[in-house]
C-alpha positions as CSV (number, residue, x, y, z in Angstrom):
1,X,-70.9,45.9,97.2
2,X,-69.8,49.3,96.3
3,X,-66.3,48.8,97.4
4,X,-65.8,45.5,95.4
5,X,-67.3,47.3,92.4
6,X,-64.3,50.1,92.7
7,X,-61.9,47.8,92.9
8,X,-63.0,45.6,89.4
9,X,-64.0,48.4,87.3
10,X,-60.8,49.9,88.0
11,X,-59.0,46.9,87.2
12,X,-60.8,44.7,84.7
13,X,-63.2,47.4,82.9
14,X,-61.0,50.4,82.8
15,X,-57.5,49.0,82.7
16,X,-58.3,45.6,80.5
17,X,-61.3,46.9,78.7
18,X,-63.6,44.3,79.9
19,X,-67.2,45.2,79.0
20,X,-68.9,46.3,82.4
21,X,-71.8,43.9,81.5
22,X,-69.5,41.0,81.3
23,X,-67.9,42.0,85.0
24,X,-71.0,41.4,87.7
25,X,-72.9,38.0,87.3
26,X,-75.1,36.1,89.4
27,X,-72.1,34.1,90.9
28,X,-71.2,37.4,93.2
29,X,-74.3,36.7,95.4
30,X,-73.6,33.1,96.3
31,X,-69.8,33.7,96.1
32,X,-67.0,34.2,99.5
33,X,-65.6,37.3,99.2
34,X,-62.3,38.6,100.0
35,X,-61.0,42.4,100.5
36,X,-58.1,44.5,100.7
37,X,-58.3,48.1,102.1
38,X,-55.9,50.3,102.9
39,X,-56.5,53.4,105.1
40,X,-60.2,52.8,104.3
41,X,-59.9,52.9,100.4
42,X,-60.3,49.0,98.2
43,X,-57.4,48.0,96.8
44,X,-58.3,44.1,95.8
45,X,-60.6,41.4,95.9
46,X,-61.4,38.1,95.2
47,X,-64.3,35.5,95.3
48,X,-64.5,32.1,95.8
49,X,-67.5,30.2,94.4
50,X,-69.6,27.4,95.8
51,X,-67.9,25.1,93.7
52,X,-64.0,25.7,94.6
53,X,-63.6,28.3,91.7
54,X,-61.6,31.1,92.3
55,X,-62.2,34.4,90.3
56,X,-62.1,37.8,89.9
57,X,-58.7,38.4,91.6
58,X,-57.6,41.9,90.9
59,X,-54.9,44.0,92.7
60,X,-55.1,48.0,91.5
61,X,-52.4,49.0,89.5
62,X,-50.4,51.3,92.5
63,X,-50.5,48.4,94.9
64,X,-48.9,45.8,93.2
65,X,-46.5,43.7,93.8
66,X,-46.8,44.2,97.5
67,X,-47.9,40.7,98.6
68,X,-51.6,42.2,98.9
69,X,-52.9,39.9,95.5
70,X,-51.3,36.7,97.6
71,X,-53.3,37.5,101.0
72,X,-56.3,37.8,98.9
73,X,-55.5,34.4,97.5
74,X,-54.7,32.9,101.4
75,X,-57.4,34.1,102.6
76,X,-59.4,32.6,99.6
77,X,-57.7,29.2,100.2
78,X,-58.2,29.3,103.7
79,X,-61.9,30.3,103.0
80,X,-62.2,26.7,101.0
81,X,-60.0,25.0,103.7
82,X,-62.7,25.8,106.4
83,X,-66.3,24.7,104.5
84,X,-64.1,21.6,103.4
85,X,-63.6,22.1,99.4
86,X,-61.4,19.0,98.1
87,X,-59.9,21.0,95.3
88,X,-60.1,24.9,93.8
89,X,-59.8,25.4,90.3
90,X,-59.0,29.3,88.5
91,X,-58.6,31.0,85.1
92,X,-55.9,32.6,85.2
93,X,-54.4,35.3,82.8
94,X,-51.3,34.2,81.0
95,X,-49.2,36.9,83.1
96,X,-50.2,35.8,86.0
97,X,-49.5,32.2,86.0
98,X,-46.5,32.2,87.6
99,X,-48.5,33.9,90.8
100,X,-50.9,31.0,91.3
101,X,-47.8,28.3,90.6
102,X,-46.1,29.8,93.8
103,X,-49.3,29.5,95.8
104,X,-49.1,25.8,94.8
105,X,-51.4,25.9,91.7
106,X,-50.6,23.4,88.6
107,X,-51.4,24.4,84.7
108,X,-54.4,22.0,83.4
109,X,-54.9,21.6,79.9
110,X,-54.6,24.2,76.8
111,X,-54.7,27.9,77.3
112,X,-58.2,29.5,75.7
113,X,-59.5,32.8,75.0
114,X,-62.2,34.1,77.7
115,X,-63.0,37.8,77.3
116,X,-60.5,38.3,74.6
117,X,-57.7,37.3,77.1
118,X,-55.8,34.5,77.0
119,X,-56.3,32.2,80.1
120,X,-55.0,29.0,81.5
121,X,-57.1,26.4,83.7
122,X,-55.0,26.0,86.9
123,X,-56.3,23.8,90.0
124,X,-55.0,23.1,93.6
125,X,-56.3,19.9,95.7
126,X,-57.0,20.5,99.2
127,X,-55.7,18.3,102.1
128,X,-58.5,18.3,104.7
């Protein structure tokens, strides 16, 4: 999806320096996806996996901070709400912890390296 693709190599290629080879993966095909576009252009995504995982949550850099990242995430949740998913799970970067605490995630375990960034494991149960 070319509009998905704008939106993460912005994001996680360009501005974190993720290798582009690292950023697509067989997960996108079986994956929900979530978009944001404003007057027509991609501003951020998200996908939600078969499993509950949530990934690949990226905002670009001039629409932060604007609630847009959080109705990617709701719509995410509410994706996983309606197949009946008992419980999501994320890696989320150190900075944005804090985010995915206010959408009524909980830290799990250590923080670990994954692409060079430091990441915490952070899951949310479901009520059905």
């Amino acid at each position: 999806e070319p509009a998905l693709r704008t939106v993460r190599e912005a994001v996680f290629v360009l501005e974190q320096g993720i290798p582009a080879e690292l950023e697509w993966d067989a997960d996108d095909a079986t994956s929900r996806h979530a978009l944001a576009c404003i007057d027509g252009a991609p501003v951020a995504c998200g996908r939600l996996l078969p499993d509950g995982h949530i990934g690949r949550m990226a905002v670009r850099a001039a629409w932060r901070g604007q609630g847009i990242g959080r109705a990617i995430l709701d719509a995410l949740i509410d994706s996983a709400q309606q197949v009946g998913m008992p419980l999501l799970q994320l890696h989320a970067q150190m900075h944005a912890t804090g985010f995915y605490e206010k959408a009524g995630f909980i830290a799990e375990g250590p923080p670990f390296d994954e692409v060079g960034i430091a990441h915490q494991r952070m899951v949310r149960t479901l009520v059905s």
